[in-house]
MARVOMI-354041 format. One record per residue (C-alpha): residue number from 1; x, y, z. Coordinates in Angstrom, 3 decimals, padded with zeros to 6 digits. Layout:
<rs>
(r NUM,(X,Y,Z))
...
</rs>
This chain:
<rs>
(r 1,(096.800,087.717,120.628))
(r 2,(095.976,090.481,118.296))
(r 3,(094.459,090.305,114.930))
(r 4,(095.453,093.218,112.290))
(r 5,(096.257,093.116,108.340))
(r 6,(098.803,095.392,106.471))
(r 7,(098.363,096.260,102.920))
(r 8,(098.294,098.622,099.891))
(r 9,(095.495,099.454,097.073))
(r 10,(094.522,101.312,094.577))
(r 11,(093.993,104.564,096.963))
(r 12,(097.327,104.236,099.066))
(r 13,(099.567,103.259,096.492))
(r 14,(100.496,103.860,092.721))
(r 15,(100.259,100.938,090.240))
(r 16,(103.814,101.371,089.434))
(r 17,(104.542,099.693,093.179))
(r 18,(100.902,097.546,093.547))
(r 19,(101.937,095.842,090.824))
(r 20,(105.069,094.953,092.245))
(r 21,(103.789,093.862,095.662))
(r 22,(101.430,091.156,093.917))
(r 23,(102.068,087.047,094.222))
(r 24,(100.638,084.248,092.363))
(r 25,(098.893,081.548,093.609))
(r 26,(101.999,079.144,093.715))
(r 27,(104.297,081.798,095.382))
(r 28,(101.648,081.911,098.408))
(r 29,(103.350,079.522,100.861))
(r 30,(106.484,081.502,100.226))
(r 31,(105.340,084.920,100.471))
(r 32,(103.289,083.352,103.855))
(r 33,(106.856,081.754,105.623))
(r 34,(108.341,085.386,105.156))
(r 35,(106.037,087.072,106.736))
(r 36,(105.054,084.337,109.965))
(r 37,(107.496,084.209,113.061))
(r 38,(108.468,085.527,116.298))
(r 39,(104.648,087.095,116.932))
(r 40,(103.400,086.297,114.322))
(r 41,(101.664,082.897,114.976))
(r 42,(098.854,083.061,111.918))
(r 43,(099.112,084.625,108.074))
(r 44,(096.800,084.842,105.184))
(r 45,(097.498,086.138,102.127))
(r 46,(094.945,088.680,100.063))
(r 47,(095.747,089.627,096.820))
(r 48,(093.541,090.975,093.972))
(r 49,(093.395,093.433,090.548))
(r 50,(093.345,096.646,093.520))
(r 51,(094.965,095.589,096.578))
(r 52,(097.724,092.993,098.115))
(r 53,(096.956,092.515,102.023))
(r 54,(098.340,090.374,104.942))
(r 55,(096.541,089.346,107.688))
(r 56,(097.865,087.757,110.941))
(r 57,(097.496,087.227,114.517))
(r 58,(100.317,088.151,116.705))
(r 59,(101.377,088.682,120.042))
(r 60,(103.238,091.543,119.224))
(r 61,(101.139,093.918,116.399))
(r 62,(103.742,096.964,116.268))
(r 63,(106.328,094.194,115.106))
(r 64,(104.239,091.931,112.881))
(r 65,(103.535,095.452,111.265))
(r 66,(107.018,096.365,110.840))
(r 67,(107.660,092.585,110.025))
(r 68,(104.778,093.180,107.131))
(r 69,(106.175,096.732,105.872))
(r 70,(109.913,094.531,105.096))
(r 71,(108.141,091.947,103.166))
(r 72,(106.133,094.021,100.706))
(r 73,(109.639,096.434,101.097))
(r 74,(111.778,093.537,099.745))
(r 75,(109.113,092.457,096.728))
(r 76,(108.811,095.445,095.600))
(r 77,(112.840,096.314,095.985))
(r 78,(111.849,099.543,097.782))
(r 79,(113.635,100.148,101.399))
(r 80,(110.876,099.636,103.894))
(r 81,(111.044,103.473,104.839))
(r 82,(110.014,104.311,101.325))
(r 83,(106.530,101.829,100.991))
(r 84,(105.836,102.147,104.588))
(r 85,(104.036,105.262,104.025))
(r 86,(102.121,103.506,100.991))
(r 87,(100.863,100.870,103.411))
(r 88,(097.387,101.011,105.770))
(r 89,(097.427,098.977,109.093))
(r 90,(094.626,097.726,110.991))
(r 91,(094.784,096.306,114.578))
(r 92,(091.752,095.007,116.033))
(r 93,(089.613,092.164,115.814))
(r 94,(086.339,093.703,115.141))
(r 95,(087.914,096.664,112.523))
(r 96,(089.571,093.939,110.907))
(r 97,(086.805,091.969,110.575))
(r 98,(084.925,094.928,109.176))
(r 99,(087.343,095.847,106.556))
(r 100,(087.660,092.208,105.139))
(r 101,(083.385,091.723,105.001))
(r 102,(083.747,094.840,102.771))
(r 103,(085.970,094.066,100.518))
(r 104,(084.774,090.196,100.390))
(r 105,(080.552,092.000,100.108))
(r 106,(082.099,095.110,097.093))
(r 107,(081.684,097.952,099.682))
(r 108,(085.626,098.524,099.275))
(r 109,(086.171,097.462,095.738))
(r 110,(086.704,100.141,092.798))
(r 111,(083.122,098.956,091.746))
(r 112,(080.779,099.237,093.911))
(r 113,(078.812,095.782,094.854))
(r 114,(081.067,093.675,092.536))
(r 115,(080.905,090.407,093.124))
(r 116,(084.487,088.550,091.407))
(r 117,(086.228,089.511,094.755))
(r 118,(083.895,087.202,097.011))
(r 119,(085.801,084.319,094.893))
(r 120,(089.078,086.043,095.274))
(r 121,(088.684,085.663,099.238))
(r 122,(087.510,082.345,099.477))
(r 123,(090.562,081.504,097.570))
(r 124,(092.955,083.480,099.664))
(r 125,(091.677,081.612,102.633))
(r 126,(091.960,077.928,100.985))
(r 127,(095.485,078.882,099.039))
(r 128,(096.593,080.443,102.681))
(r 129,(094.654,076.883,104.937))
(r 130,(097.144,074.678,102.323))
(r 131,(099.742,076.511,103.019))
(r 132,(099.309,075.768,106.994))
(r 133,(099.566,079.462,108.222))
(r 134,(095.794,079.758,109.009))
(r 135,(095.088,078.339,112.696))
(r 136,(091.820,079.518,115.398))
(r 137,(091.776,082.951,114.919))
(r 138,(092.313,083.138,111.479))
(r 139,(089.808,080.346,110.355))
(r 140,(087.214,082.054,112.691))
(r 141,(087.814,085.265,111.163))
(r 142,(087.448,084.099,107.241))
(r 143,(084.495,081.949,108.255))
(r 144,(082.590,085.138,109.617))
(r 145,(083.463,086.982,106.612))
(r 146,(082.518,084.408,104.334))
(r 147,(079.245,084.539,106.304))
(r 148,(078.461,088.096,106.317))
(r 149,(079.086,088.414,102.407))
(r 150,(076.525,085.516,101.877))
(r 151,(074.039,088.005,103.806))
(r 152,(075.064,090.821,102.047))
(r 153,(074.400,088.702,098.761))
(r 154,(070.692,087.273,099.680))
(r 155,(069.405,090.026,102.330))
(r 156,(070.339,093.398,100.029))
(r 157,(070.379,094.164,095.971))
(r 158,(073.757,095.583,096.441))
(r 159,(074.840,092.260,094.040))
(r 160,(071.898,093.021,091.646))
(r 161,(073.379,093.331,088.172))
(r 162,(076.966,094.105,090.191))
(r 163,(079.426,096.249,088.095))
(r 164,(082.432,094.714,087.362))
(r 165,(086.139,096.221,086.359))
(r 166,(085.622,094.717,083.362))
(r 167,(082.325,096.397,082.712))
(r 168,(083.702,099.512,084.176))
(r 169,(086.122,098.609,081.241))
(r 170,(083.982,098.634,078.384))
(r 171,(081.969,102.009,079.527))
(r 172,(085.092,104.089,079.653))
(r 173,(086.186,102.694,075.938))
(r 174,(081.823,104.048,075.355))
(r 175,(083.063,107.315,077.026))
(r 176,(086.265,107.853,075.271))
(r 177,(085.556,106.619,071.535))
(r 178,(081.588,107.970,071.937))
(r 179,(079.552,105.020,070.214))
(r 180,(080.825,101.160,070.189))
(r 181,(078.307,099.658,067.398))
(r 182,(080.076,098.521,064.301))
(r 183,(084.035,098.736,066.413))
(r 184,(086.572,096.240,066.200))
(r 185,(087.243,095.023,069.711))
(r 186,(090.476,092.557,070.426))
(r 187,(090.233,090.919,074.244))
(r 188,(093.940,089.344,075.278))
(r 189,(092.973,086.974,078.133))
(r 190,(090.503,084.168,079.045))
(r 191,(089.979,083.942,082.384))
(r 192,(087.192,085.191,084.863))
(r 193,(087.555,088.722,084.169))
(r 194,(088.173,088.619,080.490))
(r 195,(084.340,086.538,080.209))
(r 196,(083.120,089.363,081.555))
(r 197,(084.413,091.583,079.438))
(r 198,(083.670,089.747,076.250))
(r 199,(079.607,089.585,077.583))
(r 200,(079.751,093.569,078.160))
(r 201,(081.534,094.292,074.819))
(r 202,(079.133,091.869,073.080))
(r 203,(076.332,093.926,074.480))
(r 204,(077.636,097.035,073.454))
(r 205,(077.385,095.964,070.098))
(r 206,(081.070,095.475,068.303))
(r 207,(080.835,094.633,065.008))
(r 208,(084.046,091.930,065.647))
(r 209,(085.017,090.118,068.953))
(r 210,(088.930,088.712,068.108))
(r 211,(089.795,087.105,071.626))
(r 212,(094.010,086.280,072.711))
(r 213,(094.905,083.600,074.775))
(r 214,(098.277,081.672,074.743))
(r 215,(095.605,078.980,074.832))
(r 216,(094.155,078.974,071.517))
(r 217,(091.467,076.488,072.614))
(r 218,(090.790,078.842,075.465))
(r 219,(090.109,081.523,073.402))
(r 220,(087.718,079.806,070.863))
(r 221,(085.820,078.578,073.996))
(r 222,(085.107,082.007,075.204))
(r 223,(084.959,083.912,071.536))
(r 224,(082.623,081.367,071.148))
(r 225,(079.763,082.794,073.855))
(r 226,(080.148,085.733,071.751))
(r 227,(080.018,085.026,068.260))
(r 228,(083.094,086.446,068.312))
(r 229,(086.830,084.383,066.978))
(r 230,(089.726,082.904,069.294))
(r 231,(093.162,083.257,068.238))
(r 232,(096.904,082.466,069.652))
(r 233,(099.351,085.247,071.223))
(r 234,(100.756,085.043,067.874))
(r 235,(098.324,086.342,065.994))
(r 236,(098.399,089.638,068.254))
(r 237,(099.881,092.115,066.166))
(r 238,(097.832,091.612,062.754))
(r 239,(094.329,091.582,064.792))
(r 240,(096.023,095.333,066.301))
(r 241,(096.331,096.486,063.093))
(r 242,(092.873,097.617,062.288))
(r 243,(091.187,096.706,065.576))
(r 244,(089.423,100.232,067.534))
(r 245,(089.580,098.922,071.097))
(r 246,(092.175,096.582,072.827))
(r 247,(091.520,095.190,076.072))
(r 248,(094.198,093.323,078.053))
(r 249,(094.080,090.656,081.162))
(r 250,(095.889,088.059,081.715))
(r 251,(097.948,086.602,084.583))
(r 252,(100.732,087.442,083.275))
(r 253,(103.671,088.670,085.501))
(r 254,(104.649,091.285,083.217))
(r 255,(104.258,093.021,080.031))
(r 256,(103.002,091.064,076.784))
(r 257,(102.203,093.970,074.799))
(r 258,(105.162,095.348,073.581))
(r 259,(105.566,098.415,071.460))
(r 260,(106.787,096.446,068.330))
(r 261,(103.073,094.687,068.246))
(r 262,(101.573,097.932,067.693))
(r 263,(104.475,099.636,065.410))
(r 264,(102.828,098.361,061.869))
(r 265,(099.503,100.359,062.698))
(r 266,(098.507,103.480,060.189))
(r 267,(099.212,106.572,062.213))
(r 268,(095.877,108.163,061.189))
(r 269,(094.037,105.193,062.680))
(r 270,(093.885,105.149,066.562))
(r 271,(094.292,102.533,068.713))
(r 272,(092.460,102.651,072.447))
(r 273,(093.882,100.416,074.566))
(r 274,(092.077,099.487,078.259))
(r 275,(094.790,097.683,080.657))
(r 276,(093.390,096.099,083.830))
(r 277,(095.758,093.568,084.609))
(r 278,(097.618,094.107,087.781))
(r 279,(100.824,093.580,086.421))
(r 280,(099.886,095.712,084.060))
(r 281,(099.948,093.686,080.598))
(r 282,(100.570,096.331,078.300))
(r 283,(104.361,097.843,078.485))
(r 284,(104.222,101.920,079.640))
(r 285,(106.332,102.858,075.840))
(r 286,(103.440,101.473,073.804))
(r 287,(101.028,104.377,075.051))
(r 288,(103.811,107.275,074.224))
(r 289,(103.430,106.026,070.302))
(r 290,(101.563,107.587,067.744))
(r 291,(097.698,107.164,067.777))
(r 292,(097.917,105.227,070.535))
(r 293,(095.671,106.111,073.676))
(r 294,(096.479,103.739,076.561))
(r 295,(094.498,103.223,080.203))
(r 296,(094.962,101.628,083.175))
(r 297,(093.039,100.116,085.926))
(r 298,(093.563,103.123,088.101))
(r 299,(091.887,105.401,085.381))
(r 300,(088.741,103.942,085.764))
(r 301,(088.019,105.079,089.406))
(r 302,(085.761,108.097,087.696))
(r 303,(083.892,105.485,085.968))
(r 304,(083.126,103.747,088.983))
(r 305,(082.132,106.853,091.024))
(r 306,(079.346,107.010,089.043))
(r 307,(077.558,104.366,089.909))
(r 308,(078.037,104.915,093.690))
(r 309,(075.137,107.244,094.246))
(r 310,(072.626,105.050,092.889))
(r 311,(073.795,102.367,094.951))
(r 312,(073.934,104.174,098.223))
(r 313,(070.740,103.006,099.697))
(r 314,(072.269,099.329,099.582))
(r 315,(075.320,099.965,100.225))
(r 316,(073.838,101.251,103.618))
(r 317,(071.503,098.185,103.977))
(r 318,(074.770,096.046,103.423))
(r 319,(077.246,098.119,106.085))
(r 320,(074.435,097.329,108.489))
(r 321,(075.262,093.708,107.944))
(r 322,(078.707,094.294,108.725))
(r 323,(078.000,095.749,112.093))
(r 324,(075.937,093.143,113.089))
(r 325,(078.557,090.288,112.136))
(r 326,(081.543,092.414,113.752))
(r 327,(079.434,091.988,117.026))
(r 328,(078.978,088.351,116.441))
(r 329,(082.740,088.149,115.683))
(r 330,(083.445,090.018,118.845))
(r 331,(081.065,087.585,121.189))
(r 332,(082.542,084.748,119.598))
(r 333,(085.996,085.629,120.800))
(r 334,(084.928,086.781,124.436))
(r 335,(083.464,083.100,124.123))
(r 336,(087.003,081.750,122.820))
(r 337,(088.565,083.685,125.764))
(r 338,(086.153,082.063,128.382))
(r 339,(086.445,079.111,127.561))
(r 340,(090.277,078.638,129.469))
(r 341,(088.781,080.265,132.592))
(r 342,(086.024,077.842,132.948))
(r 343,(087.681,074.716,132.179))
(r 344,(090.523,075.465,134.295))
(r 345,(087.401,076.268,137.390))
(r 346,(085.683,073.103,136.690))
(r 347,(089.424,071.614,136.925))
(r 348,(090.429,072.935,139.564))
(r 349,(086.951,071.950,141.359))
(r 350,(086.981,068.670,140.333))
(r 351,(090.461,068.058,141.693))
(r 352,(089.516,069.181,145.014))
(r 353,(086.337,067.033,145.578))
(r 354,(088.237,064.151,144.387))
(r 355,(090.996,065.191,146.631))
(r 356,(087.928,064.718,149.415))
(r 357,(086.439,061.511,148.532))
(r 358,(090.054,060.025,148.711))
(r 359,(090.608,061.199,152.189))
(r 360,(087.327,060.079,153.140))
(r 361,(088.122,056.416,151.659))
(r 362,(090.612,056.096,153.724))
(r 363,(088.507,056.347,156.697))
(r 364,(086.352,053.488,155.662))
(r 365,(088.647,050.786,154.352))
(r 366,(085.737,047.841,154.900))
(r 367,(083.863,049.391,151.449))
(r 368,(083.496,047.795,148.554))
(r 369,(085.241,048.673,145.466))
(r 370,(081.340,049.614,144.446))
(r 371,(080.612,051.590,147.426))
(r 372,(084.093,053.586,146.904))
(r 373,(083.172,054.359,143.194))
(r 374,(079.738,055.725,144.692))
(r 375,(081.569,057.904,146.811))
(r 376,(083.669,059.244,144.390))
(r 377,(080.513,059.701,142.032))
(r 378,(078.987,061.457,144.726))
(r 379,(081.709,063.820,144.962))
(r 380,(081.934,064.917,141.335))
(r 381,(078.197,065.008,141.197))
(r 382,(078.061,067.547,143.619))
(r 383,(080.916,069.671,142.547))
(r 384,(078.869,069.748,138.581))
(r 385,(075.775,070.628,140.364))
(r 386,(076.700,073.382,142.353))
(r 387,(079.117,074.743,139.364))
(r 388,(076.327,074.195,136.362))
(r 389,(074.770,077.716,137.257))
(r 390,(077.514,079.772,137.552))
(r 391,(079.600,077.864,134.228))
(r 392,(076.625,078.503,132.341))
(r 393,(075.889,082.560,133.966))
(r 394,(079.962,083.075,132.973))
(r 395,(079.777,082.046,129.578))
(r 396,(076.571,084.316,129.183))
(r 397,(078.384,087.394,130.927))
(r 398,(081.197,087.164,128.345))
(r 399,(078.841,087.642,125.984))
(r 400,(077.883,091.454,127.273))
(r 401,(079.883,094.534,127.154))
(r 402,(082.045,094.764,131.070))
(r 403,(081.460,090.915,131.034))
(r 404,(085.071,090.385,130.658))
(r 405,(085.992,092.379,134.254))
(r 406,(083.626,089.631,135.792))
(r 407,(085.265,086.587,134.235))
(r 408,(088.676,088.407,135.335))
(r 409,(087.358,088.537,138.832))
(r 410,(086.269,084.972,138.667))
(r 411,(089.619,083.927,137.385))
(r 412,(091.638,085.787,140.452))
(r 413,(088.785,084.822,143.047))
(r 414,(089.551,081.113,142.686))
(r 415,(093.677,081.636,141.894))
(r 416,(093.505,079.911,138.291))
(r 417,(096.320,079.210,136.767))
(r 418,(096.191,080.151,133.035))
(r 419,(098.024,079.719,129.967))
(r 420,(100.125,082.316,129.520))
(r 421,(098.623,082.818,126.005))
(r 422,(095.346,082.781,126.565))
(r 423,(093.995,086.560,126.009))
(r 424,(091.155,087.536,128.067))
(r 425,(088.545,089.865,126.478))
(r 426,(088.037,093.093,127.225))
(r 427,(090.346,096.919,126.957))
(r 428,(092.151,097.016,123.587))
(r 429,(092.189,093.828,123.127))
(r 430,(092.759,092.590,119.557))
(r 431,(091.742,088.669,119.389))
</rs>
């Protein structure tokens, strides 16, 4: 069994397709059965604002690949030729280990160190668990990562005051409009990313906070932490007419700012408008209108960049981490693998001795049914004595690098017969 995970993000792909190759919650399951079968034995589904990934264990990793490429191919209603080249693929255990702790710790997010995609994980895993695609290899490999960003979290600062896309937000409307104090802000959305946003632009000092849900009651609750007011979709066009700043994300599969919401605005009076929902909320016309300046998630990578260097110390403390959990991953599977070659040598010895006690037995027909069960306790007792050293040397072996040619050598000295599935450690193996 290999492990690997195909995907796209914000550096291998345009948001034009991302966008595209993006399921909800409830479309999980089905987005899951499309991609598991034949090889593919395990699937877990990854999506977030920059990336959509699949993860699986397979028998067969050049097919669950090419399985992979058809599936984001047929939701975003490209051939698979054309988004194959859009797509990254990693086989491995231990490098895909490595590349889920760092996007689950921030190493591989736009932000550096932000912490909203640690929740984004654990809910990929749980969505993916109900689903029933996630068996061993999977569990073992979300559990680790899970694990290693909890280290990352308490052992580093890299999650000090994390940056955020929706703080990265805020800075570039600082950056485009110069300063915030006294602005009009409007905030469409009310979920986890859109309370961070309303904190930041609170701190930056708007004047007015007008937040848009299709909730109303959702968006009085979080206007609320603000000081700021809470208003229905409906009320979206008159709060754009003299608002400075417009910042959109919602869940929404596609566009809910349309360019008739923005058509009453004074032409003089400009409009900056910060998109970082993935589907994009706002519809590509509305930023060729007059006065209109519109921005997308992908245009704040320069923001972002510049808070890399001064997070590069703990970013290094942090990739540490991941090395030493990729090695932990990696025992833990030459354990898994063991574990098949020693149960089938303690089977396969304790067959034999009772194979000896019977033929003895039969010898000595006068015993009593006490005395034969002492005989046959003697037997076994032996056989777990003599095999408790090496058992317990074995398991250790597996543990070391070249361990796995000894537990192959132990598995054709005694002619054990193995699952055909089982995967023993060692060369390229992937799981």
């Amino acid at each position: 069994m290999h492990l690997l995970l195909v995907g796209m993000d914000h550096r291998s792909a345009p948001l034009a397709v991302r966008e595209r190759c993006t399921w909800p919650p409830s479309e999980t399951a089905a987005a899951l059965a499309a991609f598991r079968g034949g090889d593919v034995t395990e699937a877990a589904l990854l999506c977030t604002c920059n990336r959509t990934e699949l993860y699986a264990a397979a028998l067969d990793p050049a097919a669950a690949a090419a399985r992979a490429a058809a599936v984001f191919g047929a939701r975003s209603g490209l051939e698979p030729s054309a988004v194959r080249p859009l797509l990254y693929t990693v086989v491995g255990a231990g490098d895909t280990l490595r590349h889920l702790a760092r996007v689950a710790c921030g190493l591989d997010s736009l932000v550096l160190g932000e912490t909203q995609v640690l929740g984004q994980v654990k809910e990929a895993y749980q969505r993916s668990a109900e689903a029933g695609m996630v068996g061993q290899l999977l569990h073992g490999l979300f559990h680790q990562v899970l694990f290693c960003a909890k280290r990352v979290h308490s052992e580093t600062a890299l999650a000090a005051a994390p940056g955020s896309v929706g703080g990265a937000a805020v800075e570039l409307a600082r950056r485009t409009l110069g300063g915030l104090e006294g602005r009009h802000a409007v905030l469409l959305g009310a979920g986890e990313t859109a309370e961070i946003v309303a904190r930041r632009l609170h701190e930056a000092g708007f004047a007015r906070i007008d937040v848009v849900n299709r909730t109303p009651e959702r968006a009085e609750g979080l206007a609320g932490t603000v000081g700021g007011a809470g208003h229905g979709a409906g009320d979206l066009p008159a709060l754009l007419h003299a608002a400075d700043v417009l910042i959109t994300s919602t869940a929404a599969p596609g566009p809910v700012v349309l360019p008739e919401h923005v058509a009453g605005r004074p032409p003089d009076r400009p409009l900056l408008i910060v998109d970082i929902a993935v589907p994009r909320d706002v519809h590509p016309d509305v930023g060729r209108m007059a006065g209109i300046r519109l921005r997308n998630i992908d245009d704040l990578q320069d923001v972002a960049a510049a808070g890399r260097a001064a997070r590069s110390g703990e970013a290094a403390a942090a990739e540490a981490i991941v090395d030493a959990e990729v090695r932990r991953f990696d025992a833990w599977l030459d354990g898994l693998a063991v574990a098949p070659v020693l149960a089938a040598l303690a089977e396969r010895m304790e067959g034999m001795a009772r194979e000896q006690a019977e033929r003895a037995l039969r010898r000595m027909p006068d015993l009593a049914e006490r005395e034969r069960d002492l005989v046959r306790q003697l037997a076994l007792g032996v056989v777990h004595k003599v095999l408790d050293t090496p058992l317990r040397r074995a398991r250790d072996l597996a543990m070391v690098p070249g361990g796995s040619d000894r537990v192959r050598a132990l598995s054709d000295l005694f002619g054990l017969d193995l699952p055909a599935a089982v995967g023993l450690p060692g060369g390229e193996r992937g799981a």
